[in-house]
C-alpha positions in Angstrom: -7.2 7.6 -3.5 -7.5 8.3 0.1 -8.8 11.5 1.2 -6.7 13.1 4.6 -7.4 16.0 6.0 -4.3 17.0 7.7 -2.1 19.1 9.7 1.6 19.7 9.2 3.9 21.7 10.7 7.3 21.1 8.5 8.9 18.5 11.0 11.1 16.2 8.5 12.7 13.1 9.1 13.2 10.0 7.9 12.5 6.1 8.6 14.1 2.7 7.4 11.3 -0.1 7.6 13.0 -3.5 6.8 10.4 -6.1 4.9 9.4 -8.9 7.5 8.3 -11.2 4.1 7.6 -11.5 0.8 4.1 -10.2 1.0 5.1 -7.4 3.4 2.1 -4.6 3.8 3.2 -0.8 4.6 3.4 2.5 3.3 4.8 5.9 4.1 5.1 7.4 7.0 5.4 10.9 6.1 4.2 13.4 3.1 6.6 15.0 0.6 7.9 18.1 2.2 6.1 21.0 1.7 2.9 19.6 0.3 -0.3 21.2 0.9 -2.5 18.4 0.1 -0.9 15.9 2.6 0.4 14.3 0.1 3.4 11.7 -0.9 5.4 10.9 -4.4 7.0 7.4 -5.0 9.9 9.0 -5.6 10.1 10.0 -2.2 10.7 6.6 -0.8 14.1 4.8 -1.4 14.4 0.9 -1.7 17.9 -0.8 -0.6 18.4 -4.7 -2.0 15.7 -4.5 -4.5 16.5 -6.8 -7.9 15.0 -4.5 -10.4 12.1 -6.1 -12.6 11.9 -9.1 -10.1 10.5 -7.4 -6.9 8.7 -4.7 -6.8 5.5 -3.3 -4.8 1.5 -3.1 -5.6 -1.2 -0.7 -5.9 -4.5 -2.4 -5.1 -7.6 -0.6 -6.5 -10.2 0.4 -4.0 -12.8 -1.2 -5.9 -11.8 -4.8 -6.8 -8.7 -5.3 -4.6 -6.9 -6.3 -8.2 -3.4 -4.8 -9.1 -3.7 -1.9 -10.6 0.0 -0.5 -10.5 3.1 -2.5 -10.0 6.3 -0.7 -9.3 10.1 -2.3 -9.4 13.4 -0.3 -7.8 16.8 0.8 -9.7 19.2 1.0 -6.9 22.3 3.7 -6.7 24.6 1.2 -6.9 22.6 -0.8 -10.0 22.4 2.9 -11.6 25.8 3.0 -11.5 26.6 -0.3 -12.6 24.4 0.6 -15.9 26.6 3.5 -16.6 23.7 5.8 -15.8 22.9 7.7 -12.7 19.7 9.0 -13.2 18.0 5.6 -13.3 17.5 5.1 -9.7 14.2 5.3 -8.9 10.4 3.9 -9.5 9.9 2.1 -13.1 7.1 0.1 -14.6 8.0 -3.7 -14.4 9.6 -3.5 -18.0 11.8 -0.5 -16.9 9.7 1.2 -19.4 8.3 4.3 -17.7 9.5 6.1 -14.7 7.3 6.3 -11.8 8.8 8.4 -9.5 6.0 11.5 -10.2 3.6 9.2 -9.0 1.1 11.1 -6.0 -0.8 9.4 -3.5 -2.9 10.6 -0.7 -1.3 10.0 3.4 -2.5 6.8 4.2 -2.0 4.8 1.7 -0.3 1.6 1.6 0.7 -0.9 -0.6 1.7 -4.8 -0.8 4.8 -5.9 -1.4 6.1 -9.0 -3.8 9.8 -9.3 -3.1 11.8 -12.3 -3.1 14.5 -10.7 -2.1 15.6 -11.4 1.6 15.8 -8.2 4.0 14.8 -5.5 1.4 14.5 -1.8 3.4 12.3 0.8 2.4 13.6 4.0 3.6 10.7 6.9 3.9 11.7 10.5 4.5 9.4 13.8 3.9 7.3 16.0 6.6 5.3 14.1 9.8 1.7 15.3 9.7 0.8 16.8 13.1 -2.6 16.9 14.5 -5.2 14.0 14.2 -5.3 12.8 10.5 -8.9 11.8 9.4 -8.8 9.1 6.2 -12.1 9.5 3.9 -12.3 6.4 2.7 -16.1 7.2 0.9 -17.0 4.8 -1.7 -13.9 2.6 -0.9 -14.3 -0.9 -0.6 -10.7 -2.2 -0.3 -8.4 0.3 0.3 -4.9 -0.4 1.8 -4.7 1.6 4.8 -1.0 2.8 6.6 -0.5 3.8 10.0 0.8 7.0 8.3 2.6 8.4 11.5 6.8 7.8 12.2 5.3 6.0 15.9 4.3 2.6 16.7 0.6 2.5 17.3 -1.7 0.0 18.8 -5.8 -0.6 16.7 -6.7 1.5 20.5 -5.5 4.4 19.5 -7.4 4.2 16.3 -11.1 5.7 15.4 -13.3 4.9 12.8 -16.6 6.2 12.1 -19.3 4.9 9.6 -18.7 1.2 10.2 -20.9 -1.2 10.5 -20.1 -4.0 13.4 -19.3 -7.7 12.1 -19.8 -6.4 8.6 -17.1 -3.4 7.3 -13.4 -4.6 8.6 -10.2 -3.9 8.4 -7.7 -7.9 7.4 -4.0 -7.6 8.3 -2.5 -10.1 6.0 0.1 -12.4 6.5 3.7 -11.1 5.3 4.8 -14.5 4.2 1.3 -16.0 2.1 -0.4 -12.6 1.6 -3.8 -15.0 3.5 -5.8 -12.5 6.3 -4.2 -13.6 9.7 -6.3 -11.3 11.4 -10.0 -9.4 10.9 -11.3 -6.1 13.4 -14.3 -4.9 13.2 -15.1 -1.5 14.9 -17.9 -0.4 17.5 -18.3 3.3 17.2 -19.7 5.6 20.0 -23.0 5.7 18.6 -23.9 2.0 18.4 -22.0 1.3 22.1 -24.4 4.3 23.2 -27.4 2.3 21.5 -26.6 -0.8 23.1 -26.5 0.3 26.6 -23.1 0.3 27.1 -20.2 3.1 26.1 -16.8 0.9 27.0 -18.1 -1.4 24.2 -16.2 1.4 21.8 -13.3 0.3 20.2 -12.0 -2.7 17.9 -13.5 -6.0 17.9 -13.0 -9.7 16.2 -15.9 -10.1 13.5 -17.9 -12.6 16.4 -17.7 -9.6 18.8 -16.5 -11.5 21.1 -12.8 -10.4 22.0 -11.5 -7.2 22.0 -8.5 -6.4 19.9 -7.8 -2.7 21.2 -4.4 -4.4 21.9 -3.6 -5.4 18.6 -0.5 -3.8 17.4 0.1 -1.5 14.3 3.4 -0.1 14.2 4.7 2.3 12.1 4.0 2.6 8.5 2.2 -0.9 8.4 -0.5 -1.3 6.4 -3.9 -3.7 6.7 -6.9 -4.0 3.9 -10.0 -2.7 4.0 -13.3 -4.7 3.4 -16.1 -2.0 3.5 -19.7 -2.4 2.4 -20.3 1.2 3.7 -20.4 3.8 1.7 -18.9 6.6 4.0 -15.9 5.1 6.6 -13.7 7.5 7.9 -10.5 6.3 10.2 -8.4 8.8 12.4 -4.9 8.1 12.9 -4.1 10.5 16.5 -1.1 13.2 16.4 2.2 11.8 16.6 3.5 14.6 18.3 2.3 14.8 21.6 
């Protein structure tokens, strides 16, 4: 898992984040209310226009970039078709084991499989205040979210530990799951070693055009590809 060290100062809300494609990337954009540990629970999150056992969402492991939980939706209104209330919520793909008490560091984001049209993920819990700093140690492919309820752009975005044109970060494509897109990062350090500080920010892997512009709005999520051992990314305060 992700490690965050963060701030939060009980400001709850909530946020509806409709899938843009099958292979849709995100995550939450709050923690479960109350938690120390910055912190969320699947059951948190709420899914309208799920088909139960036919689209759910996926857990990639850090290591291998392989499935290693999949996670399908009861609705209210399927619950209550089934005679049964208290089956909305997370379950296993053979509605076999209830997920909802499933805990995941701030920052972490999944891929989506749904073949249903205009599914919504509804996120609700505590914003995290104060520059949240993603220790991503020993993580090769981890799914990283823009964890804050605002629309951010890769500018506003630091990373420290990567290597240029070698550890980057692959927004996939919500409709073939294929990398659309691949930033690599300059950090102070090397822009100070090579003469020239504005060379900071995100790059393409050529180093060759900038990409401080490219959006990442709220609660999306892109893949790492890290051959260092100790990346950290900070997301800034969303409440300024």
């Amino acid at each position: 898992m992700l490690d965050a060290q963060v701030e939060s100062v009980n400001i709850v809300g909530y946020q509806t984040l409709t899938a843009s494609g099958q292979f849709f990337s995100t995550g939450p954009t709050f923690i479960s209310v109350g938690d120390a540990n910055g912190e969320w629970r699947l059951g948190d999150i709420i899914a309208e226009g799920m088909e139960a056992g036919t689209d759910f969402i996926q857990f990639l492991s850090p290591s291998t970039a392989f499935t290693e939980v999949s996670a399908t939706y009861i609705d209210a209104a399927t619950a209550e078709a089934l005679g049964d209330a208290t089956l909305q919520g997370w379950w296993d793909l053979g509605i076999e084991n209830k997920l909802d008490d499933l805990v995941f560091s701030a920052g972490t984001g999944f891929l989506c499989n749904f073949s249903t049209v205009g599914v919504s993920l509804i996120y609700a819990g505590e914003v995290l205040t104060g520059a949240t700093a993603l220790d991503l140690s020993g993580q090769q492919f981890p799914m990283i979210t823009n964890l804050t309820p605002v629309d951010l752009t890769l500018g506003d975005i630091t990373a420290s530990g990567m290597e240029a044109g070698t550890d980057f970060i692959q927004f996939l494509n919500p409709t073939t799951a294929f990398t659309e897109i691949s930033a690599t990062y300059i950090d102070a350090e090397t822009a100070e070693a090579l003469g020239d500080a504005t060379l900071q920010g995100w790059w393409d892997l050529g180093i060759e055009n900038r990409l401080d512009s490219q959006a990442l709005p709220a609660g999306a999520s892109v893949l790492g590809n890290f051959t260092s051992s100790s990346v950290i990314v900070t997301f800034p305060s969303p409440i300024q």
